[in-house]
N, C-alpha and C positions, 0 to 999 in steps of 0.2 A: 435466434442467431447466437453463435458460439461467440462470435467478438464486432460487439457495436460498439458506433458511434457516440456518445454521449455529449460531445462539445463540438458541433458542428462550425466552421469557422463561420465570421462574420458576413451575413449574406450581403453580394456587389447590389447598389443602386446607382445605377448609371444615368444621366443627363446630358444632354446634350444642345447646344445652341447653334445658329447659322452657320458661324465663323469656325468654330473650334469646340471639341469635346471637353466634356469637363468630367475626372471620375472622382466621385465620391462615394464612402464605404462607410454605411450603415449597420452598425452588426447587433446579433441577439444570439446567443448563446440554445443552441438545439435541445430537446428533449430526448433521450434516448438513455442506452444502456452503457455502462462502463468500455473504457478502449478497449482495453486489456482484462481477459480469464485467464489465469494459471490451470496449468494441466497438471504440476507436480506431485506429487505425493505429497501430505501431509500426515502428521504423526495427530491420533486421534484424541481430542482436548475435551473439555467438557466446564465450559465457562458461562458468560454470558447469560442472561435471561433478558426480556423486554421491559426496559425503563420502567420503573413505577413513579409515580405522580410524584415523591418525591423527590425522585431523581432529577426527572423533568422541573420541576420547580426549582433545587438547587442549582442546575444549571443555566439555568436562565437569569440566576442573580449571582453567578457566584465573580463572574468579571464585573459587574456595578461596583460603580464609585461610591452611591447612594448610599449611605449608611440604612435608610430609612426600608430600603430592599432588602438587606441582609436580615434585619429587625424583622422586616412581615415575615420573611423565612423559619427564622426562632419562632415567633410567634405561632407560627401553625405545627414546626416540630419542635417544641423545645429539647426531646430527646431522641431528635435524626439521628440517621448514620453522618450523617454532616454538621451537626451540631457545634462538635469544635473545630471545627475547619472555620465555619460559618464564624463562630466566635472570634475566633485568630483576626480574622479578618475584619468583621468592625470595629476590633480592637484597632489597628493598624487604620483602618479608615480616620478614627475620629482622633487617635493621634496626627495623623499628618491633614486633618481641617486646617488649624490655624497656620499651617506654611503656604496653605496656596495660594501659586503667585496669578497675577492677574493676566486675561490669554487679553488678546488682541483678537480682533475681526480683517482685519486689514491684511493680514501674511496666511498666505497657505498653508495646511497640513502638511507637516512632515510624515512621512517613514517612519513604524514605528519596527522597522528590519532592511538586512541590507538588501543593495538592489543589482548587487551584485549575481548572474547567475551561480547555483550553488554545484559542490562537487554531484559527479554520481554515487554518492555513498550515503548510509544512514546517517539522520539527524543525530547529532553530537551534541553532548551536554555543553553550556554555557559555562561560562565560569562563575563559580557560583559564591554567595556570600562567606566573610572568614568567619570562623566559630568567635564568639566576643572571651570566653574565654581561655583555651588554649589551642593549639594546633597541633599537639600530641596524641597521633593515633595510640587507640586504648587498646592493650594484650590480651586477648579473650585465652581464657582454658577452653580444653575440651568441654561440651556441653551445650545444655540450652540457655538460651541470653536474652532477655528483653533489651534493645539499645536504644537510644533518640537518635533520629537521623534527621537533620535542615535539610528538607526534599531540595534539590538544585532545580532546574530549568534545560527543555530542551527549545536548543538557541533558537530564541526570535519565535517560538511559541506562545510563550505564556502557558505551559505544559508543563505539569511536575515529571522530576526524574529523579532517578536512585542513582543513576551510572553506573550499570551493572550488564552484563551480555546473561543471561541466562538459557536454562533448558530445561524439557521436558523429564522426569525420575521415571522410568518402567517400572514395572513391577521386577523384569528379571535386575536389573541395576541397583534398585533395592534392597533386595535380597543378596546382591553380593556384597553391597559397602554396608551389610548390618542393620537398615535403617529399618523403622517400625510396620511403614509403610511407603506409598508411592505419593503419597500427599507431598503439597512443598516445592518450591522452584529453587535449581540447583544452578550454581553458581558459578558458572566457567570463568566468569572476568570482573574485575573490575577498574572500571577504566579510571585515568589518574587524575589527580586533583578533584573526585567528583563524591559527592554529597554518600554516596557507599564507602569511598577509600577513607575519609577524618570520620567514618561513624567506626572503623577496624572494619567492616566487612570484608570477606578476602572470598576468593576462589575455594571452592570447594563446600564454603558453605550453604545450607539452605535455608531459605526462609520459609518460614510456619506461617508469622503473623504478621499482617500491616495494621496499624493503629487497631488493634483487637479485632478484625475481622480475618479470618483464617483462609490462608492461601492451599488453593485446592490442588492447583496446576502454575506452570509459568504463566500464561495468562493472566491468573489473576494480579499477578504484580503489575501489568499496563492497563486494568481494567480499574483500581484501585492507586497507581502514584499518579495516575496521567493526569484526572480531574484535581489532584491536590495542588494547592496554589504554591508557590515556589517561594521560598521560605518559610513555609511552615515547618513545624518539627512535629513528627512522627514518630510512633512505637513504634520498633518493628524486631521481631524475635524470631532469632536465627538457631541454627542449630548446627554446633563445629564437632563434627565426628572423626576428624584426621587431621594429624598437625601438619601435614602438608603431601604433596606428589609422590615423594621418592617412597616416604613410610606405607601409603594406601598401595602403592603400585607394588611394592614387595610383597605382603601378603597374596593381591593377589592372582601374581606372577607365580608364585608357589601352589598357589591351589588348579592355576591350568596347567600348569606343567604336571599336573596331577591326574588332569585328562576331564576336568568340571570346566563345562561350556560357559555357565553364568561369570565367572570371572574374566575368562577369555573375552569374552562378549563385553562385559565393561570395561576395559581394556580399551579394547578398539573404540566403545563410546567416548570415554575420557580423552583420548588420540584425537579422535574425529572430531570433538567439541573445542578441542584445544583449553582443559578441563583443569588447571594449577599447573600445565604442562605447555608445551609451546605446541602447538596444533602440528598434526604429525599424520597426512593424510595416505602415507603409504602402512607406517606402522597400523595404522586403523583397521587398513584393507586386509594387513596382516594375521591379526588377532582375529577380525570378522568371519577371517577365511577359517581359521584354529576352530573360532565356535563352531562354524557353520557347516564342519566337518564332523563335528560334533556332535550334530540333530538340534542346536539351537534356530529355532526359527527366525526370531525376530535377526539373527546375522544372517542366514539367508537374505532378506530382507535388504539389511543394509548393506552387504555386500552383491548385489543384483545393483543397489542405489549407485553404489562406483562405480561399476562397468557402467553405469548408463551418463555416469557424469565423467566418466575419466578422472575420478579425484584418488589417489596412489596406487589405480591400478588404467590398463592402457583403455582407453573407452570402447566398448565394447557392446552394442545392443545385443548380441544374440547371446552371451554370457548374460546377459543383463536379467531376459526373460527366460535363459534358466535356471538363473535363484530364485526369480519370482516363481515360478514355476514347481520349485521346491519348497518354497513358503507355501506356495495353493493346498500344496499335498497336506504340509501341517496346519492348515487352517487359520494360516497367521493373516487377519484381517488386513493389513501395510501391504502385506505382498498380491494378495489379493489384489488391492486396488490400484498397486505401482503397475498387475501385468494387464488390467483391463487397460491403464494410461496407454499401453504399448500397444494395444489392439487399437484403443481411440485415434492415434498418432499414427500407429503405421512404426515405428520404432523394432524393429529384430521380431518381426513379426507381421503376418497380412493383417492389413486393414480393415477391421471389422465391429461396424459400430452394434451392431445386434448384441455381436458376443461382450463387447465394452460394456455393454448395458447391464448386459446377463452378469459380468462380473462385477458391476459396480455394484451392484444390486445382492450380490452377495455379499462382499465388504460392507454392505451400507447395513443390513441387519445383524453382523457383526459389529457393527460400533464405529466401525472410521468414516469421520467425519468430512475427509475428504471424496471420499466416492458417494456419501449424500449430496455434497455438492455436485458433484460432475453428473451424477443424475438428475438433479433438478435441473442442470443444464440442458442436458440430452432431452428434457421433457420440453424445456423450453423451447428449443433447436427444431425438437423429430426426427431424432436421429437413433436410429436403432431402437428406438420404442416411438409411440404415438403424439402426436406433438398434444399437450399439454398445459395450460399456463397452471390448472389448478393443481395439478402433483407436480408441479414443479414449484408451486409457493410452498406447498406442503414438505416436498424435502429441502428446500433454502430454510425454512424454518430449522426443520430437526438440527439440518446444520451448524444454523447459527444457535442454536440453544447449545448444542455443542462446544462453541464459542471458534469457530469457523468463520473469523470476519468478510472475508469476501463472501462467504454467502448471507451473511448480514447487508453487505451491501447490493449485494444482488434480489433479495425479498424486498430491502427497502426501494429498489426500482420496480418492483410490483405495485407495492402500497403507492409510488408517485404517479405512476400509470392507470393503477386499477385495473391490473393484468391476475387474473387466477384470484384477488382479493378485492375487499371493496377499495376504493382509491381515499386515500389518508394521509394527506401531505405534512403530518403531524409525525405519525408514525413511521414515515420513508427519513426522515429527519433525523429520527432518535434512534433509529436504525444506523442512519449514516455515520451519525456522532458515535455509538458504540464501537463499527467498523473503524474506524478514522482512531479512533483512542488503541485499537488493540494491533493499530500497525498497517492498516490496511490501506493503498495507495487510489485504490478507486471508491474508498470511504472518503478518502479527506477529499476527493475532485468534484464528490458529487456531493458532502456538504457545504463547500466553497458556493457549489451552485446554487445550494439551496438560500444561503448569505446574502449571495448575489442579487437571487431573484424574492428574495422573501416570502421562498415555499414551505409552509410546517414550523419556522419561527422567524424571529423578527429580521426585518432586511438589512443590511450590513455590507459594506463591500470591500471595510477592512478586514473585517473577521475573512470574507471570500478569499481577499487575496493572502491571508495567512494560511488556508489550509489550502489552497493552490501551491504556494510556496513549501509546502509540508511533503504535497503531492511532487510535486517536480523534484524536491530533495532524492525523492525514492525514482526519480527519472518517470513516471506517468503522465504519458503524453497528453492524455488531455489535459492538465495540470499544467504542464509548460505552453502546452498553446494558450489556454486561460489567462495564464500570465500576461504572455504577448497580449492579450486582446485586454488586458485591463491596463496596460501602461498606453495603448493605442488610443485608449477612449480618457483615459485618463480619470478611471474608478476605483477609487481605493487606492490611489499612488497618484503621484503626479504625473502629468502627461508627457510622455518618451516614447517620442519614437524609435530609438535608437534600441534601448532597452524591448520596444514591442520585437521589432527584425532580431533581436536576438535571441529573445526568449523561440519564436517561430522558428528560427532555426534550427536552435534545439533540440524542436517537437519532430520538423520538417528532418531532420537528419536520420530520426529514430523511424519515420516511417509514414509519421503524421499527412494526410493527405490536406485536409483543411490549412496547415500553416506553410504545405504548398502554395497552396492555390494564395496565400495573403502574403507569402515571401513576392510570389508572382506581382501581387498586384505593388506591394511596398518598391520593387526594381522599377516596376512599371512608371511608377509618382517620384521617387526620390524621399520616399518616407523614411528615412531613416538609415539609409544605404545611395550610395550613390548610382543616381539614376543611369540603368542601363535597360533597356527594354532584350538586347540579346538575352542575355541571365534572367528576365522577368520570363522569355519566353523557353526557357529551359524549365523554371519553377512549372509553370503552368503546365508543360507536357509531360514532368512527374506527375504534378497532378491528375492529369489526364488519365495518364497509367495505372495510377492507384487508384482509379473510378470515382475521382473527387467529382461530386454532380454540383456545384457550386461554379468548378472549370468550364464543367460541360454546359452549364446554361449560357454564362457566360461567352464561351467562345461558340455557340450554337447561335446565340440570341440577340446581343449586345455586342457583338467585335468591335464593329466598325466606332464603337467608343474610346477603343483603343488607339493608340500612336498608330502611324504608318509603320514605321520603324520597327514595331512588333508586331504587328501583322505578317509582315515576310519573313521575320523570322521565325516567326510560328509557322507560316507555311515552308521555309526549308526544310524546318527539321519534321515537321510532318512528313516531306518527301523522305528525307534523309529514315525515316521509319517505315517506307514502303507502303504508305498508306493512303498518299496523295501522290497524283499525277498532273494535275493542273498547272497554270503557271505559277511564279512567285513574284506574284505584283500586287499585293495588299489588301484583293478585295475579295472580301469572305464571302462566295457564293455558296452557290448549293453543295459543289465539289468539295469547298473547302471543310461545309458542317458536316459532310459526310465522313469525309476524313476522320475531325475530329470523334465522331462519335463509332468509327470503327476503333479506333484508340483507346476511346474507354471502356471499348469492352473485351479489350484481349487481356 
């Protein structure tokens, strides 16, 4: 399936006595696959590999309190990649032993984050510790810099952060700003007050190196600060090739006006990044257009990318698919897999999942890492090739070696399954954590789950609801339902119901059918919202519609445990839907399941 379930809402248990119904809601969290697959293009990475025992073992002690944790750790690597993190960190333990104050048994766990729902925007750095001794950002020359950077915190994590936006270097961008190679994560932003801006970091720069391990791609900068604990201080060596926007953009404004596409072309990337410059989406489309007139592919490429997003030129699908269409010709694997997207979709173009396949399939032995994903999907699916589970683990792997996090987190739903692999609740785990560290939103939902239920490591249901909270930051729905159903049950937060109907909302607003069908039931009870069975029986018939089989059992099986009061109004607006003809007198017969279950399937 191209887009499952993975957080099925809290399945109804209904009872019922002589006198009066009584509903009560039992839940358990579903097995299945991520809500949400992106179909967009992605720019081809190559990060990532499968945890080794190392890894695995540092993480597993790197949040203990336990001094005596960290020490077994040393003791097995005394010269890990984690070594001085590891050290830092007992350091700081056995310093702060003799302050601990004494807990109580008697008062509830707090919150250790707000419970406030969050914007829909990327997690934002925290405010982070002051330097002890000056706050004077340091003046770098041109050149290569080893700096110390106090990693900061992404809020209400416990997640190292630099504060920095970054990007992908091509080879042709490379090759126009000078540089040796494509190695290195280049620096569009650095946001303020944050652990990159008091180290001098700026825009434009690239980093090489995080504490002596060498940065291959942007990736590896979230693969490498995410696990580092938040105040530690860090090597990290950059490389400043241009004293700022205006000097890099003159040169080489002067070389396209020369009639050289490579410069033209970075141009528009620096525009499009918003790159030392104020992000400039039509100058991008600009430039893109300059190179891509030019026989530069990769603008092809990114100028097919505008039309299809309307970002500074008018949106445009069928200009879209004939840049791509002109990358095909040059062989430019991005273009490639953006026109097979168009074919998958239906997008300025017939819908053709064969030929999607045909072209993913080409991209994918080219090297972009997103058309191995979408064909391990397609394998998954059956759709334009033969349904599959085991080439379809086979290319979520490629992908994820790649460093393709969603297809990280899509192998690791094999490994929980035992779908195309053996089943390895270990490895769908360390799969998830890798996803979830490198940004990925159905990474953090389904290691939340894994917290939750104590699949692959130890059970936890704070740890769940922090990368639920991670997950809903980035708006994934089953992230925000999860939420709701852990402030409902009262796991890992204290119990709010107030909080659950909101979070459900949330989910329920973006699409979510499951926090339907529990908006439905919460109107229904007075959980949290004031009780109105009319608005329960509005949730329920979204439900319905979005083929929520939770609804459907329910109003098939158990109605009559419902108010009167919803019953008819469930049966009006069933009428008010052309789907029932019966009367509207409260009592669910056979007419009225019929209804219902013509509903859920239109």
């Amino acid at each position: 399936m191209d887009i499952d379930d993975r957080f099925g809402a809290a399945h109804a248990v209904f009872a019922t006595c002589a006198t009066l119904a009584l509903l009560s809601l039992v839940g358990s969290a579903a097995q299945a696959s991520p809500s949400t697959r992106p179909t967009e293009p992605q720019s081809p990475v190559q990060v990532a590999q499968a945890a080794s025992p190392e890894v695995a073992f540092w993480e597993s002690v790197r949040d203990s309190k336990d001094p005596a944790e960290i020490e077994t750790y040393l003791d097995a690597y005394p010269n890990g990649q984690f070594a001085p993190l590891a050290r830092i960190r007992l350091n700081k333990l056995k310093r702060a032993a003799p302050q601990a104050v004494p807990t109580t048994t008697s008062e509830e766990p707090k919150e250790d984050t707000s419970s406030e729902p969050p914007p829909a925007a990327v997690p934002t750095t925290s405010e982070e510790p002051k330097a002890e001794a000056s706050s004077e950002v340091p003046s770098l020359a041109l050149g290569r810099h080893t700096i110390p950077v106090t990693i900061g915190e992404i809020a209400g994590s416990q997640r190292g952060a630099l504060g920095v936006r970054i990007a992908e270097i091509t080879e042709a961008v490379a090759k126009s700003l000078g540089l040796e190679s494509a190695r290195g994560a280049f620096v569009t932003e650095v946001i303020r007050n944050s652990a990159a801006e008091r180290a001098g970091i700026k825009p434009l720069d690239v980093i090489l190196e995080f504490d002596g391990k060498a940065i291959a791609n942007w990736r590896d900068v979230l693969k490498f600060v995410g696990p580092t604990p938040p105040g530690a201080e860090a090597r990290v060596a950059i490389l400043r090739f241009a004293p700022g926007f205006k000097e890099l953009a003159a040169g080489l404004r002067a070389s396209a006006e020369k009639g050289d596409a490579s410069p033209a072309y970075t141009l528009g990337w620096l525009y499009g990044n918003g790159a030392g410059v104020a992000k400039d989406e039509a100058e991008a489309a600009r430039f893109y257009r300059k190179a891509a007139d030019l026989g530069h592919a990769e603008a092809m490429y990114r100028l097919g990318l505008a039309y299809a997003r309307g970002q500074g030129v008018g949106k445009d699908d069928t200009q879209a698919v004939n840049w791509f269409r002109k990358g095909l010709e040059k062989d430019d694997a991005q273009a490639i897999s953006a026109l097979a997207v168009a074919h998958e979709t239906g997008r300025g173009v017939a819908k053709d999942d064969a030929k999607a396949a045909r072209l993913y399939s080409k991209a994918a032995v080219a090297g972009d890492s997103h058309a191995m994903f979408r064909l391990g999907v397609m394998h998954e699916d059956g759709r334009g090739v033969p349904k599959d589970d085991a080439a379809a683990a086979i290319w979520y792997r490629k992908a994820a070696d790649d460093g393709h996090p969603d297809a990280m987190s899509n192998l690791g739903i094999m490994y929980e399954k035992g779908r195309g692999v053996s089943q390895d609740d270990a490895q769908a785990a360390r799969l998830y954590r890798q996803a979830a560290y490198l940004g990925s939103a159905n990474g953090m939902v389904s290691l939340g789950w894994m917290y939750q239920n104590g699949r692959g490591i130890a059970q936890d249901d704070k740890k769940a609801v922090r990368w639920y909270r991670e997950g809903a930051q980035l708006r994934q729905m089953g992230a925000l339902h999860m939420l709701g159903w852990m402030y409902e049950h009262g796991r890992g937060v204290r119990k709010d119901l107030v909080q659950a109907a909101t979070w459900y909302r949330e989910a329920a607003d973006l699409g979510y059918s499951d926090s339907m069908f529990s908006l439905g039931v919460a109107y229904e009870l007075g959980n949290g919202v004031n009780k109105d069975s009319g608005i329960a029986a509005d949730w329920i018939i979204k439900a319905l519609k979005a083929g929520n089989k939770n609804a459907l059992k329910q109003m098939t099986t158990n109605g009559t445990a419902w108010s009167k009061e919803f019953r008819h109004a469930l049966q009006q607006r069933l009428k008010d839907a052309s789907v029932y003809k019966g009367p509207v007198d409260g009592n669910f017969g056979a007419t009225t399941k019929t209804a219902v279950e013509t509903l859920s399937k239109k």
